[in-house]
C-alpha positions in Angstrom: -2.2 -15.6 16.9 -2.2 -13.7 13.4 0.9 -13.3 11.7 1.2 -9.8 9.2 3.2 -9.8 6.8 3.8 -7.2 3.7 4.3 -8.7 0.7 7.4 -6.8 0.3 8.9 -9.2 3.1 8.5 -12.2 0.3 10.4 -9.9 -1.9 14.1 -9.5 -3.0 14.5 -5.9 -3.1 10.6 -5.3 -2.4 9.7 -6.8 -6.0 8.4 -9.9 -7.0 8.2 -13.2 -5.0 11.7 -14.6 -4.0 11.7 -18.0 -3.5 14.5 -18.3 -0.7 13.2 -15.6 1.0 9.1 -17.5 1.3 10.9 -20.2 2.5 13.0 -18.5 5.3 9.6 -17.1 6.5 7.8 -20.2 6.2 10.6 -22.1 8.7 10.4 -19.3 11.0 6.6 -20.1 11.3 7.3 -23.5 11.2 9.3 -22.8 14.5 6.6 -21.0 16.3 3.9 -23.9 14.9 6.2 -26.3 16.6 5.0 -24.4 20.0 1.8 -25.7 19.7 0.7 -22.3 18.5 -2.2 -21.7 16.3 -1.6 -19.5 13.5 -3.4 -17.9 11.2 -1.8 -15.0 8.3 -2.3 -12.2 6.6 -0.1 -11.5 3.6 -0.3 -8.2 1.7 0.8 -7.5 -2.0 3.1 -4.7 -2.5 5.6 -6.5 -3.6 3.1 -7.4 -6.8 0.4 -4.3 -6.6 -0.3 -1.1 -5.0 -3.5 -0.3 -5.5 -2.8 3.6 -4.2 0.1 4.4 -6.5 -2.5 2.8 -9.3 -5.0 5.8 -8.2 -2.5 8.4 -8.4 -2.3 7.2 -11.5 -5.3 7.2 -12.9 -6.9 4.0 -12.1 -9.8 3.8 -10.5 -9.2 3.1 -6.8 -11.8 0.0 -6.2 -10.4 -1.7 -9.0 -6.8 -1.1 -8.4 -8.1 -2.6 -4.9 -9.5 -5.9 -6.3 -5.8 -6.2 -8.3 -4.2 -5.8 -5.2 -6.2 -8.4 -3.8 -5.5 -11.1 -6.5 -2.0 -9.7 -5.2 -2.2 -11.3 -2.1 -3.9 -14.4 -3.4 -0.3 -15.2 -5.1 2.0 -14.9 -2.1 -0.7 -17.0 -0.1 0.0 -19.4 -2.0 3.5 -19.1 -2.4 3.9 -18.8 1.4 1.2 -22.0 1.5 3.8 -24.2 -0.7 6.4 -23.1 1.0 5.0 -24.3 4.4 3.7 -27.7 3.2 7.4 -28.7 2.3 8.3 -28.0 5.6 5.5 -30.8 6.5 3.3 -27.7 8.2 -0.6 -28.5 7.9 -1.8 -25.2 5.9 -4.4 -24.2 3.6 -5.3 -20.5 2.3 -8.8 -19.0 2.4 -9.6 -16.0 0.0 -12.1 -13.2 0.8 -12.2 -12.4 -2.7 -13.8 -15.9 -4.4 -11.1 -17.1 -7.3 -13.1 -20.1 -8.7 -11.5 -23.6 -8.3 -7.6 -21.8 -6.9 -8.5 -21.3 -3.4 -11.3 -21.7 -1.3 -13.6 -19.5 -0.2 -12.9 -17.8 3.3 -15.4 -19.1 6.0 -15.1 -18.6 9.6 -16.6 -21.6 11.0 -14.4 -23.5 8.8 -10.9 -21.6 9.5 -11.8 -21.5 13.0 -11.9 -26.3 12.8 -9.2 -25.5 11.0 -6.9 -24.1 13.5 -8.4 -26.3 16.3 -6.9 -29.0 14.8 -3.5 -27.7 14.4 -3.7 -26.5 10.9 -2.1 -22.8 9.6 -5.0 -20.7 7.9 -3.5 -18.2 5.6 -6.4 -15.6 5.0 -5.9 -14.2 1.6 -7.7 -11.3 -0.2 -7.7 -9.2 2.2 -11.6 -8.0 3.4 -13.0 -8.7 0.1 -13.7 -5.2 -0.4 -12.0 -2.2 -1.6 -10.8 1.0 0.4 -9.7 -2.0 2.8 -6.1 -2.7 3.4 -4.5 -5.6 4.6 -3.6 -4.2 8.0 -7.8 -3.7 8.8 -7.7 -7.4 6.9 -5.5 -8.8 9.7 -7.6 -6.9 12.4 -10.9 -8.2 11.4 -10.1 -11.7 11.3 -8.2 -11.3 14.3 -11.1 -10.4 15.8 -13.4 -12.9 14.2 -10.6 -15.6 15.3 -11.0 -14.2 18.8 -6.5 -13.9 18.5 -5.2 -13.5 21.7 -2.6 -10.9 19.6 -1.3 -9.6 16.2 2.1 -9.8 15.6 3.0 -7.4 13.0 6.2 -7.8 11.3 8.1 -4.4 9.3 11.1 -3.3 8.7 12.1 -1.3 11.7 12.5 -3.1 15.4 9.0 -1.2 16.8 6.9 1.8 16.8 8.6 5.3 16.5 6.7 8.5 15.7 8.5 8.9 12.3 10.5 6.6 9.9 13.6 5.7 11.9 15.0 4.7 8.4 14.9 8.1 7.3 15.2 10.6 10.4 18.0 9.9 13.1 16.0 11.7 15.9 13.3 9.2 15.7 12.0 8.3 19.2 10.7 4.7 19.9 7.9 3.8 22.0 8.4 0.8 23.9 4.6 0.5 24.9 1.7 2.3 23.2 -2.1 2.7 23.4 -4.2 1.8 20.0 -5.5 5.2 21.0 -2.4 7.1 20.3 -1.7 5.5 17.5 -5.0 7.2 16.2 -4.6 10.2 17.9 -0.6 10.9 17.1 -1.4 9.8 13.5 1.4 7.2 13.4 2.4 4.9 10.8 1.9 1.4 12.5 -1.4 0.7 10.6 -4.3 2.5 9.3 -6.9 4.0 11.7 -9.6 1.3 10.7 -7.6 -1.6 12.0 -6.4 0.5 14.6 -9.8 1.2 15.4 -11.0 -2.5 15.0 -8.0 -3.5 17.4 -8.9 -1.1 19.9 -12.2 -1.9 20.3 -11.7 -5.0 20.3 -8.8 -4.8 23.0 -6.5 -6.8 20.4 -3.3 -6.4 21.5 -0.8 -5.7 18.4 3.1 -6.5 18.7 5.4 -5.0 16.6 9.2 -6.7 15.5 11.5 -6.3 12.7 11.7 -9.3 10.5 15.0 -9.1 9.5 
């Protein structure tokens, strides 16, 4: 499986990296890994960078992308740490090459990796810019051949609008990848959408709280 995760959810109050909070996430993959599941993650950074509130801003877009990358790069390892003291086999892989910190994502390599029971944690995103993390998790689930994503946010599924801010939100207990393109909702961005779709990747949704 692939495991998404914002970075907001390594957060206290969506800033930073909070130590206690890593390592409540790490034991609650440590349970699943104790099913004799193989695990790979996908972390995001906007608990560190948002590379689209840099472009409003100003910033050029593609860099403010490869800033959100190192982004992710940091709670890798943090969540990577975090899992080892639990006595979880884990290494991180990085899209984006960071000299001698972590190694370089390769697929033949992550894929021994999980075989033999050890957590991949797949940072910097595609390696690209105008990529988020969401089409990062997609692609590697795909390349991983995942039998799902599980997607973890704030909210307990998929609804057509923010339940958080609108009390007539309706929830969808099943969905198509297709409507989340068509009806333009917020679950992830059309690319990874896309790439899940045509892949048949099956995405599930739950609130990590």
């Amino acid at each position: 499986v692939i495991i998404k995760l914002s970075g907001e959810a390594l957060s206290q109050n969506g800033v930073g990296i909070y130590a206690k909070n890593v390592k409540n996430i790490a034991q609650e993959v440590k349970d699943l890994y104790d099913q004799k599941v193989s695990i790979g993650i996908i972390v995001g950074a906007g608990n560190i960078w948002r590379g689209r509130d840099a472009e409003e801003n100003g910033m050029q877009r593609a860099d403010a992308d490869y800033m959100g990358m190192i982004g992710t790069i940091l709670n890798a390892l943090a969540l990577e740490s975090a899992l080892k003291s639990l006595g979880v086999k884990t290494r991180t892989m990085s899209a984006l090459q960071v000299g001698n910190v972590v190694e370089p994502y390769n697929r033949k390599k992550a894929l021994e990796c999980l075989e033999q029971n050890e957590i991949v944690i797949f940072a910097g995103g595609t390696g690209h810019p105008f990529f988020s993390t969401d089409t990062a998790a997609a692609l590697r689930a795909a390349e991983i051949d995942a039998d799902i994503i599980f997607k973890a946010t704030n909210v307990d599924g998929v609804y057509d609008k923010d339940p958080n801010r609108f009390d007539d939100a309706i929830k969808y207990d099943v969905i198509t990848h297709q409507d989340i393109l068509s009806k333009g909702l917020a679950v992830m961005d059309s690319t990874a959408a896309s790439l899940c779709r045509d892949n048949k990747i099956p995405l599930l949704v739950f609130n990590l709280q």
